[in-house]
Biotite code that builds the C-alpha atoms (Angstrom):
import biotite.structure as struc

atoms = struc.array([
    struc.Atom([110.733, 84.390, 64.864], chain_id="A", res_id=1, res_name="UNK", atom_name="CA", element="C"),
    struc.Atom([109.054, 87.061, 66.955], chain_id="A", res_id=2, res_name="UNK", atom_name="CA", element="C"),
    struc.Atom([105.373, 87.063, 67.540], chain_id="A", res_id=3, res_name="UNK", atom_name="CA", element="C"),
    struc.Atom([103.244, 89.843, 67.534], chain_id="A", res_id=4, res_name="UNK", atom_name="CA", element="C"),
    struc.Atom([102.235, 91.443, 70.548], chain_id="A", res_id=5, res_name="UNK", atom_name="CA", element="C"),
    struc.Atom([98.660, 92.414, 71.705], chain_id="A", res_id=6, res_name="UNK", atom_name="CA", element="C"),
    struc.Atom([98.096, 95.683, 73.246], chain_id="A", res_id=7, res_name="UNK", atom_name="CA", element="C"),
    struc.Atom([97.871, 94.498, 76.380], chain_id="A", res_id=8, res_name="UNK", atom_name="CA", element="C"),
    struc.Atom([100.789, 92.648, 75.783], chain_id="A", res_id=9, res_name="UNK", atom_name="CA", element="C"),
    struc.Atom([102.698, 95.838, 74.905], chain_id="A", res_id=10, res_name="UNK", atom_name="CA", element="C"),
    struc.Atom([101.492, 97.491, 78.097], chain_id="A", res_id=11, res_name="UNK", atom_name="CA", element="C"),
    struc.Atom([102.575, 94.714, 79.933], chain_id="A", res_id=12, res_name="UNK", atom_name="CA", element="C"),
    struc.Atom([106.354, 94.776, 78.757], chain_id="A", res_id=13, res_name="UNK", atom_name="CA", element="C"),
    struc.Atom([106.072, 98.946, 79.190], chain_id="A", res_id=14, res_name="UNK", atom_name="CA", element="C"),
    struc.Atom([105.480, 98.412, 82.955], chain_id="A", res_id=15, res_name="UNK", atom_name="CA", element="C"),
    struc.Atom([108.042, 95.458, 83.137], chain_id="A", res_id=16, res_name="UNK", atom_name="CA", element="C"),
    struc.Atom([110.584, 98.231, 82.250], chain_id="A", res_id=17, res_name="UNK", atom_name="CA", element="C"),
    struc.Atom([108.981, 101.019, 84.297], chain_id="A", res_id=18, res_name="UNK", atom_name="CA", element="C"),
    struc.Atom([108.801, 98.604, 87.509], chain_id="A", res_id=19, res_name="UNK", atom_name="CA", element="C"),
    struc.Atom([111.010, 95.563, 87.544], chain_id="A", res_id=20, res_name="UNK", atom_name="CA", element="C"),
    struc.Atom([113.383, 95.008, 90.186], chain_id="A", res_id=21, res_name="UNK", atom_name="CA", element="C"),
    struc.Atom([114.222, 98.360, 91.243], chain_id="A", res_id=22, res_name="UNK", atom_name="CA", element="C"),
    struc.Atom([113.807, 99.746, 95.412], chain_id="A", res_id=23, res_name="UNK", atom_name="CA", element="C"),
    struc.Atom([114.919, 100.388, 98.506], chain_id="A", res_id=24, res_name="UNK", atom_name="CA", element="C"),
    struc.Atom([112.940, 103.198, 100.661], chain_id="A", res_id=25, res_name="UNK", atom_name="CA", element="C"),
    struc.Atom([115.436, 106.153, 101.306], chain_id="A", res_id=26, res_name="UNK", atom_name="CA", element="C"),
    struc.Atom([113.088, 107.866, 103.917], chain_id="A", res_id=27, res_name="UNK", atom_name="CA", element="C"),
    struc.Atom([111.411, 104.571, 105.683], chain_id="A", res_id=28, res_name="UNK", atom_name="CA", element="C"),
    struc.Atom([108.042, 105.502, 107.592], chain_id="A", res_id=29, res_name="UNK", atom_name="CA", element="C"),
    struc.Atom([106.347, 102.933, 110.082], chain_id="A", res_id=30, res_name="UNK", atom_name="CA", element="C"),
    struc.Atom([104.689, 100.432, 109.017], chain_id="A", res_id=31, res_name="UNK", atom_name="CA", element="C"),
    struc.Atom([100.654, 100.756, 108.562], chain_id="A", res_id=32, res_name="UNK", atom_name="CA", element="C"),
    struc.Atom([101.329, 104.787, 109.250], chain_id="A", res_id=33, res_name="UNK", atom_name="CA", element="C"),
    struc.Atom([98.381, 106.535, 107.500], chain_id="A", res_id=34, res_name="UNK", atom_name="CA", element="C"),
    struc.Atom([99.656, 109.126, 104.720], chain_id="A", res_id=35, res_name="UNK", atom_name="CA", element="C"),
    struc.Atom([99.756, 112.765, 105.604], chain_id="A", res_id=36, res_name="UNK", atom_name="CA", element="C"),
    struc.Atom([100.566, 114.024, 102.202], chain_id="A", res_id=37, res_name="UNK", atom_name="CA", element="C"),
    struc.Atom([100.991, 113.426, 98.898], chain_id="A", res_id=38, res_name="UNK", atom_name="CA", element="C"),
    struc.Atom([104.949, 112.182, 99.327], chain_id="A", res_id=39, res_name="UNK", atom_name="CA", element="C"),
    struc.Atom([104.275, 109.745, 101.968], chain_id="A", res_id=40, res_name="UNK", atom_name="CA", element="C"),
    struc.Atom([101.551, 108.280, 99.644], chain_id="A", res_id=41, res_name="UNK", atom_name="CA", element="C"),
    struc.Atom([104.361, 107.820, 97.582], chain_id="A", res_id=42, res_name="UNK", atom_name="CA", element="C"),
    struc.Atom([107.011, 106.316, 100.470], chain_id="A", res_id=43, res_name="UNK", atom_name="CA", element="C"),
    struc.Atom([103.813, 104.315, 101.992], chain_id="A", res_id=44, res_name="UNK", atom_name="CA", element="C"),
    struc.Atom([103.188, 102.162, 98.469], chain_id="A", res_id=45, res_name="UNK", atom_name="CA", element="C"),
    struc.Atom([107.277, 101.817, 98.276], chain_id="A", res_id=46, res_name="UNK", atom_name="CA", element="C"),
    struc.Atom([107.376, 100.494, 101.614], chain_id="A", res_id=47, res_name="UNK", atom_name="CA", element="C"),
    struc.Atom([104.830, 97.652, 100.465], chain_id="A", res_id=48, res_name="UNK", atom_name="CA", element="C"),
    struc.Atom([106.595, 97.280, 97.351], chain_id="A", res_id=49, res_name="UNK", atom_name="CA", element="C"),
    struc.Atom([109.848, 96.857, 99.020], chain_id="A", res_id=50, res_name="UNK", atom_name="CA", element="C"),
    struc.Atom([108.326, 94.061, 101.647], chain_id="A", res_id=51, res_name="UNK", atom_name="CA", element="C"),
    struc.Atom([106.617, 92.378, 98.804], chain_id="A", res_id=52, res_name="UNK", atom_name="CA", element="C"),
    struc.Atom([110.133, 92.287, 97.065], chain_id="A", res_id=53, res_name="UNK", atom_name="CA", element="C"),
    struc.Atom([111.502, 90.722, 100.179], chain_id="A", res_id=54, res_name="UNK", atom_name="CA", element="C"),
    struc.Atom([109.504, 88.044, 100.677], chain_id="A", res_id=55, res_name="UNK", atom_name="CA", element="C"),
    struc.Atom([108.386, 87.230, 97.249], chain_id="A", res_id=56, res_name="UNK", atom_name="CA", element="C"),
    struc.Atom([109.876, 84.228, 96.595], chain_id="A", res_id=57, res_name="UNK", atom_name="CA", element="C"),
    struc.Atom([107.931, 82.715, 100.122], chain_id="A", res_id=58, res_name="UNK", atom_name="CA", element="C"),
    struc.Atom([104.519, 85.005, 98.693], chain_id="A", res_id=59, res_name="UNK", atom_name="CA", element="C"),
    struc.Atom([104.648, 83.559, 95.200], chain_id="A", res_id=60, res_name="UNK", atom_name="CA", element="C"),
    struc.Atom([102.613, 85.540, 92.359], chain_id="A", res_id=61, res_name="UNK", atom_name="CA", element="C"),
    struc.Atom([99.367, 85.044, 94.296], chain_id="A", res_id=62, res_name="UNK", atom_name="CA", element="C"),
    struc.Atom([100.305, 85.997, 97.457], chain_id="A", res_id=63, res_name="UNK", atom_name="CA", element="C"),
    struc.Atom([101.701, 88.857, 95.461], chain_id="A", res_id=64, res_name="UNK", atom_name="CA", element="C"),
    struc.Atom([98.780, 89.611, 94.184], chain_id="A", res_id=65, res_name="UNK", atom_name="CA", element="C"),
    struc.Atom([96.242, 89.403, 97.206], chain_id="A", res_id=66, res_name="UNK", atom_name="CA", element="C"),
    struc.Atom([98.641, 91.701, 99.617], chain_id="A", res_id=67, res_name="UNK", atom_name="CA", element="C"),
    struc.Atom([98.610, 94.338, 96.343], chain_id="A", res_id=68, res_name="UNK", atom_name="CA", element="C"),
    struc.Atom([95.120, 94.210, 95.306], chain_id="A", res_id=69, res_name="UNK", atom_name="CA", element="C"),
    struc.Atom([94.015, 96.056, 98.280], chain_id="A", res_id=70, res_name="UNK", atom_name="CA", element="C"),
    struc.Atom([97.063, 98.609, 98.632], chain_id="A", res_id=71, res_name="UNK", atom_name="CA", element="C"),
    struc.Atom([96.212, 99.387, 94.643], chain_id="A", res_id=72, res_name="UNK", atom_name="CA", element="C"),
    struc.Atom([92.675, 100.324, 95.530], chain_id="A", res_id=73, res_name="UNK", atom_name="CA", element="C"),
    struc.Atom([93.633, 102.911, 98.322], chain_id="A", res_id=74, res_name="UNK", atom_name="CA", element="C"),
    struc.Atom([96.938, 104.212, 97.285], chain_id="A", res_id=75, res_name="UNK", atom_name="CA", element="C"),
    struc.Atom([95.744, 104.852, 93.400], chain_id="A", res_id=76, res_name="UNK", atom_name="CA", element="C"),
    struc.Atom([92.287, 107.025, 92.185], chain_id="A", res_id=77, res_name="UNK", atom_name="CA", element="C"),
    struc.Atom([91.401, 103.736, 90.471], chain_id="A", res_id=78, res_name="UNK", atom_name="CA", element="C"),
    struc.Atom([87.995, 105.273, 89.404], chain_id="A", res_id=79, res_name="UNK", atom_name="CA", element="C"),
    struc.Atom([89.522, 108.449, 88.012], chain_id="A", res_id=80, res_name="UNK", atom_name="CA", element="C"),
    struc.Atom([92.499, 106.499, 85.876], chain_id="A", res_id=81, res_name="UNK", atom_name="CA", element="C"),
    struc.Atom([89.831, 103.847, 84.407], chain_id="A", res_id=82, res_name="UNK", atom_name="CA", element="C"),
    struc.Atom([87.873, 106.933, 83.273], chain_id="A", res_id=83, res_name="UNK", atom_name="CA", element="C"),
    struc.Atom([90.769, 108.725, 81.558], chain_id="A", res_id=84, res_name="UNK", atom_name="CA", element="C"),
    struc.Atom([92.066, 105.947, 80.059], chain_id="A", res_id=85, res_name="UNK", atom_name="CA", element="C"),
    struc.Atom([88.925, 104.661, 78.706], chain_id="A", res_id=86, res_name="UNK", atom_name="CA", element="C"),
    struc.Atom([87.879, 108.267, 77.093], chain_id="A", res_id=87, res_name="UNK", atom_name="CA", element="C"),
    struc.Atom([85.285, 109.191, 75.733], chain_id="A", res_id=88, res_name="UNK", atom_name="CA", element="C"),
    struc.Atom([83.478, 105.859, 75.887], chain_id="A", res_id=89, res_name="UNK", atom_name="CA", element="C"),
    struc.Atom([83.316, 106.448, 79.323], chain_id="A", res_id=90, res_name="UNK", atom_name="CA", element="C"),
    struc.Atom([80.209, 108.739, 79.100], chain_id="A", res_id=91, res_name="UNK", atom_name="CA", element="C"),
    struc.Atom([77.619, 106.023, 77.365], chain_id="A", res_id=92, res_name="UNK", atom_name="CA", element="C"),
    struc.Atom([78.388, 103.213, 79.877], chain_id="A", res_id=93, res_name="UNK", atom_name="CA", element="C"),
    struc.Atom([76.022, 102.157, 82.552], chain_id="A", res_id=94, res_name="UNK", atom_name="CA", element="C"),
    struc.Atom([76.796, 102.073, 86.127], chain_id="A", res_id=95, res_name="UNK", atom_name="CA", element="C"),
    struc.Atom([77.301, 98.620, 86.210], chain_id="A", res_id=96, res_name="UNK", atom_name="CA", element="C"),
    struc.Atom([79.844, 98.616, 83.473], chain_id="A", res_id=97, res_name="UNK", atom_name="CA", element="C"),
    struc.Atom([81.879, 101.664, 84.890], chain_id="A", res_id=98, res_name="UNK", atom_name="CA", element="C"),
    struc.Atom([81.959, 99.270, 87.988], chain_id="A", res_id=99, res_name="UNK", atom_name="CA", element="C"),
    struc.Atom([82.725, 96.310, 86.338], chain_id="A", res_id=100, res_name="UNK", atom_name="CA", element="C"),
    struc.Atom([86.142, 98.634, 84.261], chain_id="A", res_id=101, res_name="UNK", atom_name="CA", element="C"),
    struc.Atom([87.325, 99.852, 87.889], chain_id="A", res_id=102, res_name="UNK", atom_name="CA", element="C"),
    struc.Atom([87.370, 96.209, 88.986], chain_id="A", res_id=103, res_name="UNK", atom_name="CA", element="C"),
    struc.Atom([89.134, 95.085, 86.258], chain_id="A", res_id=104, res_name="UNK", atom_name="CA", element="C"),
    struc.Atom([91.349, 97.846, 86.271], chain_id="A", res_id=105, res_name="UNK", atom_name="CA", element="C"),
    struc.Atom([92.382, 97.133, 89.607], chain_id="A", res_id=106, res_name="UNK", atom_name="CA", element="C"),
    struc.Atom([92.868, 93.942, 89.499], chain_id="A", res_id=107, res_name="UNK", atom_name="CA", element="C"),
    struc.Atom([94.838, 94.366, 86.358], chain_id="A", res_id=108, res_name="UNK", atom_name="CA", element="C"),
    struc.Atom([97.303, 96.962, 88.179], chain_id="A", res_id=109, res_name="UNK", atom_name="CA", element="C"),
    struc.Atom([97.747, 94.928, 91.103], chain_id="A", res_id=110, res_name="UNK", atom_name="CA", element="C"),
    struc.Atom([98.771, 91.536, 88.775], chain_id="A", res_id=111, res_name="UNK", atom_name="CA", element="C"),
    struc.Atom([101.197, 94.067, 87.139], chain_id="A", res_id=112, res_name="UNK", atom_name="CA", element="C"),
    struc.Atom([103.144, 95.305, 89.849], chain_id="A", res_id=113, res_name="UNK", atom_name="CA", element="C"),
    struc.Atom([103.031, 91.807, 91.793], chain_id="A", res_id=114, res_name="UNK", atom_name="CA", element="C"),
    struc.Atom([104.352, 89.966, 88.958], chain_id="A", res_id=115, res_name="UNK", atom_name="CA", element="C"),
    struc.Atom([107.119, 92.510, 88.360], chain_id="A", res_id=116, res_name="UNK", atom_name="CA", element="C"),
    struc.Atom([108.181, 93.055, 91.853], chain_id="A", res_id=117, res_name="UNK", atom_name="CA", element="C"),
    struc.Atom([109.100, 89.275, 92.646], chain_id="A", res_id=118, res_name="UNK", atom_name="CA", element="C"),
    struc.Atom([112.618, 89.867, 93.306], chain_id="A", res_id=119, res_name="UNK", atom_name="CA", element="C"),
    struc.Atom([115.298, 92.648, 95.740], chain_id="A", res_id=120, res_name="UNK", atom_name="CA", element="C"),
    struc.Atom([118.595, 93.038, 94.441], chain_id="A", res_id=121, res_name="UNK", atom_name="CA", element="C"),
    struc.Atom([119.319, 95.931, 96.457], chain_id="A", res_id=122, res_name="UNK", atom_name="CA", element="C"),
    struc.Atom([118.261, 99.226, 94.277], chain_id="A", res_id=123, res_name="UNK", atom_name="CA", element="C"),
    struc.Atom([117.388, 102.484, 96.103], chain_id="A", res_id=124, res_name="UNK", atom_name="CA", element="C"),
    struc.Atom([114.260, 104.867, 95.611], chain_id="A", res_id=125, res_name="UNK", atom_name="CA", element="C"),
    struc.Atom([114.943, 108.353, 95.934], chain_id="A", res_id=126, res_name="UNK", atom_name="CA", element="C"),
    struc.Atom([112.302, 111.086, 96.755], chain_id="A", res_id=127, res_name="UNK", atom_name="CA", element="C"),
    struc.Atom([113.368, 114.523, 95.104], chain_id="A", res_id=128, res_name="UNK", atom_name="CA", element="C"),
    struc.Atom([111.003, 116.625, 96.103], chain_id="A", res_id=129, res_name="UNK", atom_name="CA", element="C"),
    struc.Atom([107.110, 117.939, 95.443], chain_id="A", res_id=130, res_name="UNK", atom_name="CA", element="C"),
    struc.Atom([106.133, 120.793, 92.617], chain_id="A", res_id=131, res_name="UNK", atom_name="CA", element="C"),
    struc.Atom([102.759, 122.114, 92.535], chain_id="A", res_id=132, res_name="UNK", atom_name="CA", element="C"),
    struc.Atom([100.956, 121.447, 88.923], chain_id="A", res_id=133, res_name="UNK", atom_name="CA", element="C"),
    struc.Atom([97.676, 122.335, 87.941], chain_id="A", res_id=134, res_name="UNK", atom_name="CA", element="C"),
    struc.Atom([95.767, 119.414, 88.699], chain_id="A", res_id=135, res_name="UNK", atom_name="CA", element="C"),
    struc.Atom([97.794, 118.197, 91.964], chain_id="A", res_id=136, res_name="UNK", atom_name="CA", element="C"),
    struc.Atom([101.032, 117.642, 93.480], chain_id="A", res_id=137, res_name="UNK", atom_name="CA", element="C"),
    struc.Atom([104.264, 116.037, 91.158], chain_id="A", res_id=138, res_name="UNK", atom_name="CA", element="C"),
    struc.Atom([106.505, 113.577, 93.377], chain_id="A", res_id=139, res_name="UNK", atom_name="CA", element="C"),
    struc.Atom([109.820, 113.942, 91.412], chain_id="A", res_id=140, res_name="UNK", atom_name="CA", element="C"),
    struc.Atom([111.380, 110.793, 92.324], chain_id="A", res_id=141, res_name="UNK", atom_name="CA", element="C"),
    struc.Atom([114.759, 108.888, 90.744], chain_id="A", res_id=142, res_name="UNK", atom_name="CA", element="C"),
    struc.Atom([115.039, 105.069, 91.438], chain_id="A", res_id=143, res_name="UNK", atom_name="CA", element="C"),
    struc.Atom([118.451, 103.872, 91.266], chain_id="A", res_id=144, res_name="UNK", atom_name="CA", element="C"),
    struc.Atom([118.917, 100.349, 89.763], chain_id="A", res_id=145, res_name="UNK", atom_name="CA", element="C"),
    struc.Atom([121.979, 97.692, 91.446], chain_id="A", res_id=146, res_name="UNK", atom_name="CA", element="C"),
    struc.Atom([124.341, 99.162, 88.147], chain_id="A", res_id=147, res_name="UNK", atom_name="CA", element="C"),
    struc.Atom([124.121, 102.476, 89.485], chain_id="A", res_id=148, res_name="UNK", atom_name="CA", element="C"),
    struc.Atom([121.296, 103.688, 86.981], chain_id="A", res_id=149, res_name="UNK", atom_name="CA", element="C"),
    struc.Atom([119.318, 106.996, 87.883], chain_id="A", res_id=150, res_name="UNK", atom_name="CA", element="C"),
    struc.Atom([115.770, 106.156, 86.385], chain_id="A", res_id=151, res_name="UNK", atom_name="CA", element="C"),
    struc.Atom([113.362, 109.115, 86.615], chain_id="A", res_id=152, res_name="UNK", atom_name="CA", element="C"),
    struc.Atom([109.778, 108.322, 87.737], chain_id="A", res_id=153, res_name="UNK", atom_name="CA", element="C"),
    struc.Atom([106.721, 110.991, 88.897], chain_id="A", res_id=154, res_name="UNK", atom_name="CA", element="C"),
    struc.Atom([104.179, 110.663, 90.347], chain_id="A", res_id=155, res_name="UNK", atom_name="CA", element="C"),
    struc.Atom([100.920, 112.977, 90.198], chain_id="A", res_id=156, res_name="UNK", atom_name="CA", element="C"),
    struc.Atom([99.242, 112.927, 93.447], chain_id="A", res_id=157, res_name="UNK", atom_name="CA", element="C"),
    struc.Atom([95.771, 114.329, 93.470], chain_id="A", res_id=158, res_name="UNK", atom_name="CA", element="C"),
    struc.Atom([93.473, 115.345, 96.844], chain_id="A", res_id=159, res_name="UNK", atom_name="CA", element="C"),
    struc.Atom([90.000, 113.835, 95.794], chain_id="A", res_id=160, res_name="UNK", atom_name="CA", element="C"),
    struc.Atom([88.363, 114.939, 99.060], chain_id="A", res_id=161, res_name="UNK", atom_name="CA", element="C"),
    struc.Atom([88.846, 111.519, 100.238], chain_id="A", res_id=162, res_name="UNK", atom_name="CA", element="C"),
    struc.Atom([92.473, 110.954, 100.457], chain_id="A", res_id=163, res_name="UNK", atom_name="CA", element="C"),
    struc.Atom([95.433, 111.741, 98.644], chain_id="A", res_id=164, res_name="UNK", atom_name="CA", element="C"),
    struc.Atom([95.473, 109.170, 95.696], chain_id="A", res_id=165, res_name="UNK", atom_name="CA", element="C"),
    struc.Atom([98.239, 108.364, 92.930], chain_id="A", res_id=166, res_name="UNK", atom_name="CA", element="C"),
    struc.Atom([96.224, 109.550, 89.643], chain_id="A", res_id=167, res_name="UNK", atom_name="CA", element="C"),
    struc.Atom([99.028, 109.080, 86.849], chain_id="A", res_id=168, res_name="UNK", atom_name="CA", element="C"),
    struc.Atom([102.977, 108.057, 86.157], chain_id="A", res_id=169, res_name="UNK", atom_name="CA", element="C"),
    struc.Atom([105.578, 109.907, 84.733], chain_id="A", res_id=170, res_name="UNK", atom_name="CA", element="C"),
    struc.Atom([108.396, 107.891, 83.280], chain_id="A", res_id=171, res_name="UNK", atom_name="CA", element="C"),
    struc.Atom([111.648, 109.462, 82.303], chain_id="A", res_id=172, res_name="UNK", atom_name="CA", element="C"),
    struc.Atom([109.566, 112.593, 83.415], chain_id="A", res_id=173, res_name="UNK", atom_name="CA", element="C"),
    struc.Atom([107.315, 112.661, 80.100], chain_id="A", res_id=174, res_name="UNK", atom_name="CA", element="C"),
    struc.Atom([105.510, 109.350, 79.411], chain_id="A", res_id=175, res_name="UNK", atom_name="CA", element="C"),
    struc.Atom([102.089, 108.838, 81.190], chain_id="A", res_id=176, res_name="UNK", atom_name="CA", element="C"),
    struc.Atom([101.053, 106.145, 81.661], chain_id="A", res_id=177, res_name="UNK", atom_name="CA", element="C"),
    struc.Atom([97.154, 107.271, 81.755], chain_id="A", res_id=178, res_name="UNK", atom_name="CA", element="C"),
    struc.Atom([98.331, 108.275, 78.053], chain_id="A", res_id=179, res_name="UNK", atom_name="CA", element="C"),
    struc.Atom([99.498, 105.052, 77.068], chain_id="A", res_id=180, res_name="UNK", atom_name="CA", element="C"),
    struc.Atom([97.279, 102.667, 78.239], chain_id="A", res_id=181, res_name="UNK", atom_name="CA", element="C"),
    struc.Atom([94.612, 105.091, 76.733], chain_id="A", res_id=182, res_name="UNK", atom_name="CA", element="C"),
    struc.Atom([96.016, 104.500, 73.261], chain_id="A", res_id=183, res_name="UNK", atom_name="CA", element="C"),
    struc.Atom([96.182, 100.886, 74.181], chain_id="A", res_id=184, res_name="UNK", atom_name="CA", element="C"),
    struc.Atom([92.947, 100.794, 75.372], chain_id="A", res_id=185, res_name="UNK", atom_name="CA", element="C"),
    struc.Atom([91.261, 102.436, 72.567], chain_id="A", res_id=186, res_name="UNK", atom_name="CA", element="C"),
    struc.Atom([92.353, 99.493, 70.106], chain_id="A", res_id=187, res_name="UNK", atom_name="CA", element="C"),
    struc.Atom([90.383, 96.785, 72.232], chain_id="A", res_id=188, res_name="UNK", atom_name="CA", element="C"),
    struc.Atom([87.376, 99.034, 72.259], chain_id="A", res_id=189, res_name="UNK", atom_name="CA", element="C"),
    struc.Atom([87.152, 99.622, 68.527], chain_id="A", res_id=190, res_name="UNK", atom_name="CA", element="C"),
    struc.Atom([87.241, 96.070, 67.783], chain_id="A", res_id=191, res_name="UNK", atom_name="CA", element="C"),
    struc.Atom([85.383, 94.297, 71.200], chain_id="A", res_id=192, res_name="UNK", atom_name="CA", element="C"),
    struc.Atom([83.804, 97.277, 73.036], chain_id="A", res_id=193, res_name="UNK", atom_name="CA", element="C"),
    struc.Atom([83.869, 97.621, 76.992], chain_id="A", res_id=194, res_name="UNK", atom_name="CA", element="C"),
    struc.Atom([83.082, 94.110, 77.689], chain_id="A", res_id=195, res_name="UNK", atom_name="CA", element="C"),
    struc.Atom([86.040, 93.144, 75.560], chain_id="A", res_id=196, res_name="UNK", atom_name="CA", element="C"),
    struc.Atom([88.371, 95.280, 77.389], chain_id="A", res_id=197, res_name="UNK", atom_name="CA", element="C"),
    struc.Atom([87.310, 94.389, 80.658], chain_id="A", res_id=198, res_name="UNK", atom_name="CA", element="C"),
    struc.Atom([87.683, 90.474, 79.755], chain_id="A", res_id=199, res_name="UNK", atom_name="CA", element="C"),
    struc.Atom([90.771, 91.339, 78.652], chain_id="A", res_id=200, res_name="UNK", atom_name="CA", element="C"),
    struc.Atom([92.419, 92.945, 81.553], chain_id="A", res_id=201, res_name="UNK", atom_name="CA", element="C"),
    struc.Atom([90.708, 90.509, 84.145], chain_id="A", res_id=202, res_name="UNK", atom_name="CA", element="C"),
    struc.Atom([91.924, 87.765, 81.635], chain_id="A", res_id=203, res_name="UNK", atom_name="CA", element="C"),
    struc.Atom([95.717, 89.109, 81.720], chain_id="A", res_id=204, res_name="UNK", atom_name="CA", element="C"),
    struc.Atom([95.240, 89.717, 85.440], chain_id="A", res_id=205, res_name="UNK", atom_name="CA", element="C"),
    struc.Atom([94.410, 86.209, 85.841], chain_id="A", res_id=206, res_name="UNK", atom_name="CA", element="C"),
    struc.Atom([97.032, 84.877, 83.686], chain_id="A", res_id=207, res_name="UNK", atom_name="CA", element="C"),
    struc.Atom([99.728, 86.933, 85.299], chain_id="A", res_id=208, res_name="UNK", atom_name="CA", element="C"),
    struc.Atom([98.964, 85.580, 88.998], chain_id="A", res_id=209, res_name="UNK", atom_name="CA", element="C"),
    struc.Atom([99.959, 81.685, 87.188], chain_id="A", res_id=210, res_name="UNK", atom_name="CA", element="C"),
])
């Protein structure tokens, strides 16, 4: 008997299949090498990815967790994503709240990608190139899984006037991910508000780190 899923829950198993298990840097930089572009902040996260991978087992999901948590917050516009993907809500929160979402946020992000990434079975990441959108820079990128599998992921880079920052995901070249968790979002906040959702993702965030 299957159980039903919570949003959340749903979200969760959407990123399992957009980031399980899946990279090996193509074009390695050096380590700690500040981005000069929006494809090395691309190359720059997979190179922390792929060390986490490597030495997850020895990191364990909160070791994960604390050597992501930071990497999340520079790499990705954190404040810009929450926003979108809260809507129009967004508008009629107070300060403290929209601080209190990007923390959660974050913290939810980071437990994703450290839970998921706990294992290297020798997959490749591929950087395709850069096209020039309206609102930023696409990294067309194809990660090949240990069967061989092409898997299509973009990125949408953005120049805040800070740093180049991740601001959304593109899987199979369609799917964002600001999209989806804004549908999944919106379900929480009908039924528990803001402070719902943000218990809910530091909740999940907690859970996931064990």
């Amino acid at each position: 008997m299957q159980c039903r899923q919570s949003p959340l829950q749903n979200l969760a198993t959407r990123f399992r299949f957009l980031l399980v298990g899946w990279l090996v840097l193509s074009f390695p930089i050096p380590a700690g090498a500040a981005p000069s572009g929006p494809t090395e902040v691309v190359r720059n996260f997979y190179g922390v990815l792929l060390d986490l991978m490597q030495h997850a087992a020895a990191l364990g999901p909160k070791g994960r967790y604390e050597k992501l948590e930071p990497v999340v917050r520079g790499t990705f516009d954190v404040p810009f994503m929450a926003r979108l993907s809260v809507g129009p809500t967004w508008t009629r929160l107070t300060a403290e709240q929209k601080r209190r979402a990007v923390q959660a946020y974050t913290r939810y992000v980071a437990a994703i990608y450290a839970t998921r990434f706990d294992d290297y079975a020798g997959e490749q990441f591929q950087v395709l190139g850069e096209q020039q959108i309206k609102h930023g820079t696409l990294i067309k990128t194809h990660i090949i899984k240990s069967n061989g599998e092409p898997v299509s992921i973009n990125y949408v880079v953005h120049d805040n006037d800070i740093a180049w920052q991740i601001r959304d995901i593109y899987l199979s070249g369609s799917i964002s991910e600001l999209a989806t968790r804004r549908s999944d979002f919106a379900t929480i906040l009908r039924s528990s508000g803001i402070d719902g959702l943000i218990a809910s993702l530091n909740k999940k965030a907690d859970d996931l780190q064990g």
